[in-house]
C-alpha positions as CSV (number, residue, x, y, z in Angstrom):
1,X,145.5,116.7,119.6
2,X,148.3,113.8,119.0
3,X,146.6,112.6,116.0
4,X,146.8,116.4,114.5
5,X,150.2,116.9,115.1
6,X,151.4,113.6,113.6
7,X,148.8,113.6,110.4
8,X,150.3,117.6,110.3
9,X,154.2,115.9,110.3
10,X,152.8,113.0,107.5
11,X,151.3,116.0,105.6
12,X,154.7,117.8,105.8
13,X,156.5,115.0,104.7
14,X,154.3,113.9,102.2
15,X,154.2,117.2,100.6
16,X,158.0,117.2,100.8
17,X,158.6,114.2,99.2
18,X,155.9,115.5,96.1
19,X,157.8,118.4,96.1
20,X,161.5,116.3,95.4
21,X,159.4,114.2,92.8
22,X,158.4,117.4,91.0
23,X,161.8,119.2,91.1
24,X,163.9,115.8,90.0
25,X,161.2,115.2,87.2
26,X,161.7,118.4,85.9
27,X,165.4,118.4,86.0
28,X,165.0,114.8,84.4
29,X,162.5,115.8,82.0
30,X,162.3,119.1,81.5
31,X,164.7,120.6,78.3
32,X,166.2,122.9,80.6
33,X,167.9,120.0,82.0
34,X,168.3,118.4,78.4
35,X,171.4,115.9,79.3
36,X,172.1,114.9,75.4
37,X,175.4,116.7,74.2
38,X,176.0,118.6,71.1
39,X,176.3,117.4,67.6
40,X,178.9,118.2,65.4
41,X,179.6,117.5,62.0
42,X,181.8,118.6,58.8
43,X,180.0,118.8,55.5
44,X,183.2,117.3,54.0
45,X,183.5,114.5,56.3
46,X,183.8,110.7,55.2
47,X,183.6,107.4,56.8
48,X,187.6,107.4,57.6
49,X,186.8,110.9,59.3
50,X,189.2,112.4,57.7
51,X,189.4,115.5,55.9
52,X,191.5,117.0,53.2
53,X,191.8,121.1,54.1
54,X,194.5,123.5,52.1
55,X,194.1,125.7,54.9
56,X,192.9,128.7,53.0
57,X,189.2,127.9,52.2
58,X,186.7,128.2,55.1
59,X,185.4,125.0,56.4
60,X,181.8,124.4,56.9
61,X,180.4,122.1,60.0
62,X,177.0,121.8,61.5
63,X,176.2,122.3,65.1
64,X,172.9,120.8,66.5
65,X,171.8,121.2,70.0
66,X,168.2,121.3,70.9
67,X,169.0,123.8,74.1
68,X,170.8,126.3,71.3
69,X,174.6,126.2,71.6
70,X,176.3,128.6,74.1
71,X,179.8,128.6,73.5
72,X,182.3,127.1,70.2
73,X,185.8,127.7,69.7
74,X,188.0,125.5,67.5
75,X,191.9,125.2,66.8
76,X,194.3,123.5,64.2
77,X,197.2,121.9,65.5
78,X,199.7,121.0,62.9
79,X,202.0,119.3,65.2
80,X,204.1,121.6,65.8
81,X,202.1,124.9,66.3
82,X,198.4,125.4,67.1
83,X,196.2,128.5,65.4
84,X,193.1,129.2,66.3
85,X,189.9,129.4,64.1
86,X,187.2,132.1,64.1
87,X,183.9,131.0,63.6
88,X,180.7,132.8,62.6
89,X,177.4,130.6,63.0
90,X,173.9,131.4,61.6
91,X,171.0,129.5,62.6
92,X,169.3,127.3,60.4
93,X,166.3,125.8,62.4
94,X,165.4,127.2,65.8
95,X,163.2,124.5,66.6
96,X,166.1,121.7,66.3
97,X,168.8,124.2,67.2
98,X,170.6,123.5,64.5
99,X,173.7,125.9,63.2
100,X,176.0,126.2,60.1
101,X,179.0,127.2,60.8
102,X,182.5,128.3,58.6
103,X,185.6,128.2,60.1
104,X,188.3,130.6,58.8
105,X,191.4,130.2,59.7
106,X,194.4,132.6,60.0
107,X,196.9,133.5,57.5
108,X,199.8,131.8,59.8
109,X,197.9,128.3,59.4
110,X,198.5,129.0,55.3
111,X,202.5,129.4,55.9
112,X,202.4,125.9,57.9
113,X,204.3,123.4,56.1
114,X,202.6,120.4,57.7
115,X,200.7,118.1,55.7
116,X,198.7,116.7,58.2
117,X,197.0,118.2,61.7
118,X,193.7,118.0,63.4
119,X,190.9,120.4,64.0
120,X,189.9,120.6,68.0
121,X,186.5,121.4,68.6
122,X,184.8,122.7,71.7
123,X,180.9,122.8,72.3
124,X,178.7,123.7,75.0
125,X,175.1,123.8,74.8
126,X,173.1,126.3,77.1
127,X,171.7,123.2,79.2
128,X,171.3,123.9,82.9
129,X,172.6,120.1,83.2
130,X,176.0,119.1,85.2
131,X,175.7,121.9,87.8
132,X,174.0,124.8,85.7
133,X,177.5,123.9,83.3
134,X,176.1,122.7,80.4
135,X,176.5,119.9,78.3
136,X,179.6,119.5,76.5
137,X,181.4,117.9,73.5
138,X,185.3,117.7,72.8
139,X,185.9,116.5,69.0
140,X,189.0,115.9,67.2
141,X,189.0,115.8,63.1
142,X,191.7,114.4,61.5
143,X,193.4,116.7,59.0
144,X,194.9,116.0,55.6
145,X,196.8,119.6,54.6
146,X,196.9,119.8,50.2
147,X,198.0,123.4,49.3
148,X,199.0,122.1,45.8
149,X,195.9,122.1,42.5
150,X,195.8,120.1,40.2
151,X,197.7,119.4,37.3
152,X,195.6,120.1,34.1
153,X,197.9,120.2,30.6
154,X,196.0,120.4,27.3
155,X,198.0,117.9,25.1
156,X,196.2,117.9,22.1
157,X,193.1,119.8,20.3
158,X,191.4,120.2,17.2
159,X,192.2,123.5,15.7
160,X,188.2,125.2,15.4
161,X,184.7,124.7,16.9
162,X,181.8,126.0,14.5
163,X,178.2,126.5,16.6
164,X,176.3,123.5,16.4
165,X,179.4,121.7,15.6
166,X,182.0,119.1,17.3
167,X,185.4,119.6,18.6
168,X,188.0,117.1,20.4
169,X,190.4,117.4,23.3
170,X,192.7,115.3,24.9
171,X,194.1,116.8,28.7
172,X,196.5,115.2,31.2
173,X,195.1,115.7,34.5
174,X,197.2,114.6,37.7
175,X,196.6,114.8,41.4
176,X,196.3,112.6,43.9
177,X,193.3,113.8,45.6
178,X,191.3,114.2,42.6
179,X,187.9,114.9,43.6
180,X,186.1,115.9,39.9
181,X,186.8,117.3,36.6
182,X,185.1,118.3,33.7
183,X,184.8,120.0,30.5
184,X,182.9,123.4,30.4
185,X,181.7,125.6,27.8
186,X,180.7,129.2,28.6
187,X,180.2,128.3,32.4
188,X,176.6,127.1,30.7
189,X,177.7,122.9,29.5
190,X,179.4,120.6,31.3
191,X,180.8,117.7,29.4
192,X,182.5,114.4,31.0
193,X,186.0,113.5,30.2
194,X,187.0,109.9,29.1
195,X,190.2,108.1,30.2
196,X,192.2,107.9,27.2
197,X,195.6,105.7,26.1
198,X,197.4,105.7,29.4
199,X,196.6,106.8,33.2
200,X,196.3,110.5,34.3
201,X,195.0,111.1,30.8
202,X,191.4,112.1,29.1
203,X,189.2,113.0,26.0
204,X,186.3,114.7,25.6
205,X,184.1,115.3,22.7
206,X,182.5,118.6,23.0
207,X,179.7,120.7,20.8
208,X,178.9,124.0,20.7
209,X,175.1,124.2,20.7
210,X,173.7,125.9,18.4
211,X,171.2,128.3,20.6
212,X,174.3,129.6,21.9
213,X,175.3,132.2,20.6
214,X,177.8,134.2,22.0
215,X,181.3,132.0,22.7
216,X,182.7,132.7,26.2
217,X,185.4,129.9,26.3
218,X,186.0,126.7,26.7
219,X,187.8,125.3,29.8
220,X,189.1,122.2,32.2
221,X,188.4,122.6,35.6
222,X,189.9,120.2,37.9
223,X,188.7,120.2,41.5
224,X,190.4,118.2,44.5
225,X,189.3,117.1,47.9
226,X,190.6,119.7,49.3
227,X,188.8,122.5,47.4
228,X,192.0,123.5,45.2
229,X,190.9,124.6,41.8
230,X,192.5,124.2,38.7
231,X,190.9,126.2,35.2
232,X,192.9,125.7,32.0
233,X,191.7,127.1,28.5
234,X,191.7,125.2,25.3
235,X,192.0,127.1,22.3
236,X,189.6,127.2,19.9
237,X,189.1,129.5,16.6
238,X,185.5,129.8,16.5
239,X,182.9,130.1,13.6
240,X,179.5,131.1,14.3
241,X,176.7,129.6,12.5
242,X,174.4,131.4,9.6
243,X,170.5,129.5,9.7
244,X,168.8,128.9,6.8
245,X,165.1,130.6,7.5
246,X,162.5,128.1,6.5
247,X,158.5,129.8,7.2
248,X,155.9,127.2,7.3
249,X,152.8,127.1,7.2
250,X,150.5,124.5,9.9
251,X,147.4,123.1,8.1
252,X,144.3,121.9,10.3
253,X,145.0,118.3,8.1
254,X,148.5,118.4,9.7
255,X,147.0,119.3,13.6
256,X,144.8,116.9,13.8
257,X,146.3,113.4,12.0
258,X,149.7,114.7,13.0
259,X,150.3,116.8,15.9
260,X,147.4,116.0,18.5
261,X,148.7,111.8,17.1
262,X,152.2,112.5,18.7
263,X,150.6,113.8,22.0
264,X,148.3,110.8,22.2
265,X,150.3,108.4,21.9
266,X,152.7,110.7,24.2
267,X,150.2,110.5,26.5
268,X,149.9,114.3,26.9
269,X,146.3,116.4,27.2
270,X,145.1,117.7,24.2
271,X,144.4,121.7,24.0
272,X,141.2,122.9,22.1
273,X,142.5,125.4,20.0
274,X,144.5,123.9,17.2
275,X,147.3,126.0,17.4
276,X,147.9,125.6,20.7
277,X,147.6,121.7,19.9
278,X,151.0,122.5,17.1
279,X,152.7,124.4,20.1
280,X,152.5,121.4,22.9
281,X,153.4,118.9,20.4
282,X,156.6,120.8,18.9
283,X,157.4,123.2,21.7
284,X,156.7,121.3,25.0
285,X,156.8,117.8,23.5
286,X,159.9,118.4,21.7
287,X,161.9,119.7,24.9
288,X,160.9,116.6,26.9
289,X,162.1,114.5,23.8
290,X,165.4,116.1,24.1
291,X,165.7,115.9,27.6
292,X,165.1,112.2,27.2
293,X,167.8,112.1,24.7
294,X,169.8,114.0,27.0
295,X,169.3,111.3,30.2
296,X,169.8,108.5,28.2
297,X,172.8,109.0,26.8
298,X,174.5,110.7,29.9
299,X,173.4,107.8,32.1
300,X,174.6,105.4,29.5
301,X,178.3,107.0,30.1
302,X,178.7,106.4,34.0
303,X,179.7,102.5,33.0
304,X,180.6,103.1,29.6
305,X,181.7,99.9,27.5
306,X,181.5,100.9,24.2
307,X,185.2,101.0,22.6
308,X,185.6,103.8,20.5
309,X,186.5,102.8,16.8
310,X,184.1,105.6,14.8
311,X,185.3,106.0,11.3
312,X,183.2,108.7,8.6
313,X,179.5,108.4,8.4
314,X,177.6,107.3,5.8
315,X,174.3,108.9,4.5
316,X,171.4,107.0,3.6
317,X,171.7,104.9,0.7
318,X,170.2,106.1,-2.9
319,X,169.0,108.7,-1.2
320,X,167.9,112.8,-1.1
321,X,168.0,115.4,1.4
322,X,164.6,117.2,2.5
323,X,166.0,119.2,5.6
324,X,169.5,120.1,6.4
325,X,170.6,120.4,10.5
326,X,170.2,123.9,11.5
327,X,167.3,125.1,9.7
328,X,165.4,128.2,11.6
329,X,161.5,126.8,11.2
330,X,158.9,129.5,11.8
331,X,155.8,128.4,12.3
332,X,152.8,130.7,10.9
333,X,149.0,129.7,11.4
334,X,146.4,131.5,9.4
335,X,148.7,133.5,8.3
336,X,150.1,134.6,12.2
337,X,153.3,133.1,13.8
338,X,152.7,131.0,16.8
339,X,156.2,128.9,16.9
340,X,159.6,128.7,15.8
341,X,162.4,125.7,16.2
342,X,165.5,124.1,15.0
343,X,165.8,121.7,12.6
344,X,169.0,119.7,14.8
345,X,170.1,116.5,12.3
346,X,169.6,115.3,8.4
347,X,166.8,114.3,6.9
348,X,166.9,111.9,4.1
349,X,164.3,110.3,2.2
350,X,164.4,107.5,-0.7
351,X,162.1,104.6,-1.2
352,X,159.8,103.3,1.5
353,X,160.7,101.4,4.5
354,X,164.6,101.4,3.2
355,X,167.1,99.5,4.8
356,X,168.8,101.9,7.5
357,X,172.6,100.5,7.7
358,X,174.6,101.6,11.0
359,X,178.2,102.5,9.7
360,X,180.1,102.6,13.0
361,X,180.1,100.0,15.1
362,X,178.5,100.9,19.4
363,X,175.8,100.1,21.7
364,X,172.0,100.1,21.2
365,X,170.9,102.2,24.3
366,X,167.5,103.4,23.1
367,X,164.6,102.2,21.2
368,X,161.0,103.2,22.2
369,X,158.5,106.0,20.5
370,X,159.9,109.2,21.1
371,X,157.3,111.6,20.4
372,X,157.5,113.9,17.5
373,X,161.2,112.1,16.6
374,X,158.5,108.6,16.6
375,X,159.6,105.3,16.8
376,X,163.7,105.9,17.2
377,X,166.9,104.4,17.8
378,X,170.3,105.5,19.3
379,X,173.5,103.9,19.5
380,X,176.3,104.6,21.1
381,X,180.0,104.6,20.1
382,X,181.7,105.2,22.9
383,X,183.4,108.8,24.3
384,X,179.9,110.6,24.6
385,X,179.2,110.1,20.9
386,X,175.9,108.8,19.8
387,X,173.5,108.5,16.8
388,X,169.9,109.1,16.4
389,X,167.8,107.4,13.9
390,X,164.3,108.5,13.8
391,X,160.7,108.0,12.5
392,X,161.3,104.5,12.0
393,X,158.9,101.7,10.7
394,X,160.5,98.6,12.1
395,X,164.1,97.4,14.4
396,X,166.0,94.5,14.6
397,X,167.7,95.5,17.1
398,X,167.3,95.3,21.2
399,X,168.7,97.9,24.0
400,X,171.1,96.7,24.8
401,X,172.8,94.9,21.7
402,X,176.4,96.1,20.4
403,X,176.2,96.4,16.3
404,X,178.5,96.1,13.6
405,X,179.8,98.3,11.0
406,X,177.7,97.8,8.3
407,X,174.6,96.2,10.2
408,X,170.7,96.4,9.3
409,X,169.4,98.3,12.1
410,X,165.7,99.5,11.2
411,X,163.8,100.8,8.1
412,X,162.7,104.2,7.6
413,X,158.5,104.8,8.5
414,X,156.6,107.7,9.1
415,X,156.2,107.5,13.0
416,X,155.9,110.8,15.1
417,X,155.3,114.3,13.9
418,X,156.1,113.8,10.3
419,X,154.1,112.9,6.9
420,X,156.2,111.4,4.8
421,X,158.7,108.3,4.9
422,X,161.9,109.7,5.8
423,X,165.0,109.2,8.0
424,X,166.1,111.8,10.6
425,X,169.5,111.1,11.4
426,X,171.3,113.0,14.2
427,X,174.6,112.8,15.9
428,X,174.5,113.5,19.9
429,X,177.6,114.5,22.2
430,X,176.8,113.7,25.5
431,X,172.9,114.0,24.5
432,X,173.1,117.2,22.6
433,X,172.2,117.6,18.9
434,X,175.1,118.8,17.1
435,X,176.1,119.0,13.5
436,X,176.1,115.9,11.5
437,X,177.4,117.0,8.4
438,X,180.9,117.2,10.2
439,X,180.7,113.6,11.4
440,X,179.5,113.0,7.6
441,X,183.0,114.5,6.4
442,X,185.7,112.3,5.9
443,X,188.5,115.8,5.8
444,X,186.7,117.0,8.9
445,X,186.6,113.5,10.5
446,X,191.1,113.7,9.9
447,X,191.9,116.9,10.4
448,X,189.7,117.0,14.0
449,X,189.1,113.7,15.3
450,X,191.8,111.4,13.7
451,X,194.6,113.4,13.8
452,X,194.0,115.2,17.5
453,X,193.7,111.4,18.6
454,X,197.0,110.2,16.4
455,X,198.8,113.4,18.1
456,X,197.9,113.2,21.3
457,X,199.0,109.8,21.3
458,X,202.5,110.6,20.2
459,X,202.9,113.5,22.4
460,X,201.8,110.7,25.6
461,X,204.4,108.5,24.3
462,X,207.0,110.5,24.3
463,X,206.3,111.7,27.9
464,X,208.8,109.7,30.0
465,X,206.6,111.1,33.4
């Protein structure tokens, strides 16, 4: 009977101690009893942890708490008063308990004249850790308070934009939280500005592509760190554009030693049907050409080195126009239309494998086989501005070179989507085609670039700021 009652007491107490194993691995283990404390983060904050508010636009943090969060509040304290901020939180991902949430704050916090304060957060998660309390975070953001947008002051600007063509602008933009700005046309393009002359101001060469067609505007905006928004028109007479209507019509002889060549060597599939063969080389192919245009050039511009000393075109030498930019090509196969595109630079033919002659001076930042535009150049001249030579038989010159006015850069050929030796010359703003025969103008060249540039200048001068 002794040895019962004391193996029933070693049963008790092992079961006892199982039973405190059990209950402190759970607490320890179990997310019930998660012990990690909320995360909290702005969306606009930086190393320095600092943030620049102008107490009118909602801020946007996340939250992240495996156990879901159970209580937030948050306040701005100015220094001198303190405002509290309501918050509205949707749930991104249930699984990882992760929030986004806006603060707005209060109309008071707008009439504070404090330009600095921090944002006081609270968080609890719905942890049953620290007594059933929860586990809790206490974080303090520091504030920098801008109410005031930026400066944005159009000093100079050619008098009309034409679609397809070219216009400049020179702006004076000044605040000292700058955060981005940028040229935009119809809410559609964007287009970089370039510092110009002295600090605080820009240029910007801009084109109206031609497959717009209705003109909405053209505008700065300015954005600062602290979301303050400043929109500023230029104006602009505008001239729309009347295309020539070219029908043509697509030979099997041109398909097959032209069309499927480009995609070949493009490395595309080939259709079966011929005329889908046409459409893939000068539908799909094309836009991949021009998007490649596009990148280059634009990617070219983020350390642009290129001084800008571009003076009036020159045509090819001794020689005749085929195709003019902004020719409407309709495409008709036996007889039924199955394409249509834009003609988008010069082309110019004379004697075989002629001497093409660069007559401004810029940056070689492209030469490889560009599909149906063949074996092509482009140079840049600095500001966005660039020229396209295409269908080339030969270069001597590398990416990467800078040219002179007046330098041998290639010789025509009959590479890509073409039959004949030709040159196709373009001019690109910030990688799209616009009109050449502007650029190819010496009275356009003065009374848009030259004397914008030469005004601009003396207006800057003058300004004793």
């Amino acid at each position: 009977m002794r040895f019962n009652r004391i193996s029933f007491k070693e049963i008790l107490v092992y079961a006892l101690v199982v039973l405190i194993l059990i209950i402190v691995s759970f607490i320890f283990f179990s997310k019930t009893f998660e012990r990690d404390t909320p995360i909290v983060k702005f969306e606009e904050e930086i190393e320095e942890k600092e943030i620049f508010w102008n107490t009118k636009t909602p801020l946007k943090l996340m939250v992240s708490d495996e156990s879901g969060i159970k209580s937030f509040k948050a306040n701005f304290d100015d220094g001198q008063n303190s405002y509290e901020l309501q918050s509205q939180a949707e749930l991104i991902d249930s699984k990882k308990g992760i929030y986004g949430v806006t603060l707005t704050p209060p109309k008071e916090a707008f009439m504070s004249k404090s330009t600095s304060g921090t944002i006081n957060i609270e968080a609890i998660d719905n942890s049953k850790w620290n007594f059933f309390q929860g586990n809790k975070i206490k974080k303090s953001t520091n504030i920098v308070v801008d109410k005031r947008s930026p400066k944005v002051d159009v000093i100079s600007n050619s008098y009309m934009i034409k679609q397809g063509g070219s216009a400049i602008l020179v702006a004076m933009i000044d605040d000292e939280n700058i955060k981005d700005f940028y040229v935009s046309f119809n809410g559609e393009e964007t287009f970089e500005l370039f510092p110009f002359h002295k600090n605080n101001f820009y240029i910007s060469i801009i084109t109206w592509p031609i497959d717009i067609n209705e003109f909405k505007g053209v505008n700065i905006i300015a954005l600062d760190k602290a979301g303050n928004k400043t929109m500023t028109k230029v104006p602009y007479y505008i001239q729309s554009f009347k295309p020539k209507i070219d029908n043509l019509k697509i030979s099997d002889d041109f398909v097959y030693s032209v069309s499927q060549n480009v995609l070949e060597l493009s490395q595309m599939e080939i259709p079966d049907r011929p005329q889908d063969i046409f459409v893939k080389a000068n539908k799909d192919l094309r836009a991949k050409n021009l998007q490649t245009m596009r990148d280059v050039t634009r990617k070219n511009m983020v350390n642009n080195d290129v001084p800008f000393e571009v003076k009036t075109f020159v045509r090819l030498k001794n020689a005749a126009t085929f195709a003019m930019f902004g020719e409407r090509r309709h495409y008709f196969y036996n007889d039924e239309k199955i394409d249509e595109a834009w003609h988008l630079g010069m082309d110019w033919a004379s004697v075989k494998r002629a001497d093409i002659i660069v007559t401004n001076p810029g940056k070689v930042i492209f030469k490889d086989y560009l599909g149906i535009y063949g074996e092509s150049l482009i140079v840049d001249h600095g500001f966005g501005l660039s020229s396209l030579y295409a269908h080339t038989s030969s270069q001597s010159v590398e990416v990467g070179d800078f040219v002179t006015r007046g330098q041998h850069i290639a010789n025509t050929g009959a590479t890509g989507a073409v039959f004949g030796d030709h040159l196709h010359f373009g001019i690109l703003v910030q990688g799209i085609e616009a009109n050449p025969n502007e650029w190819l103008d010496a009275n356009w060249m003065k009374l848009n670039l030259t004397d914008t540039i030469n005004s601009a200048i003396k207006i800057i001068d003058g300004n004793k700021k």
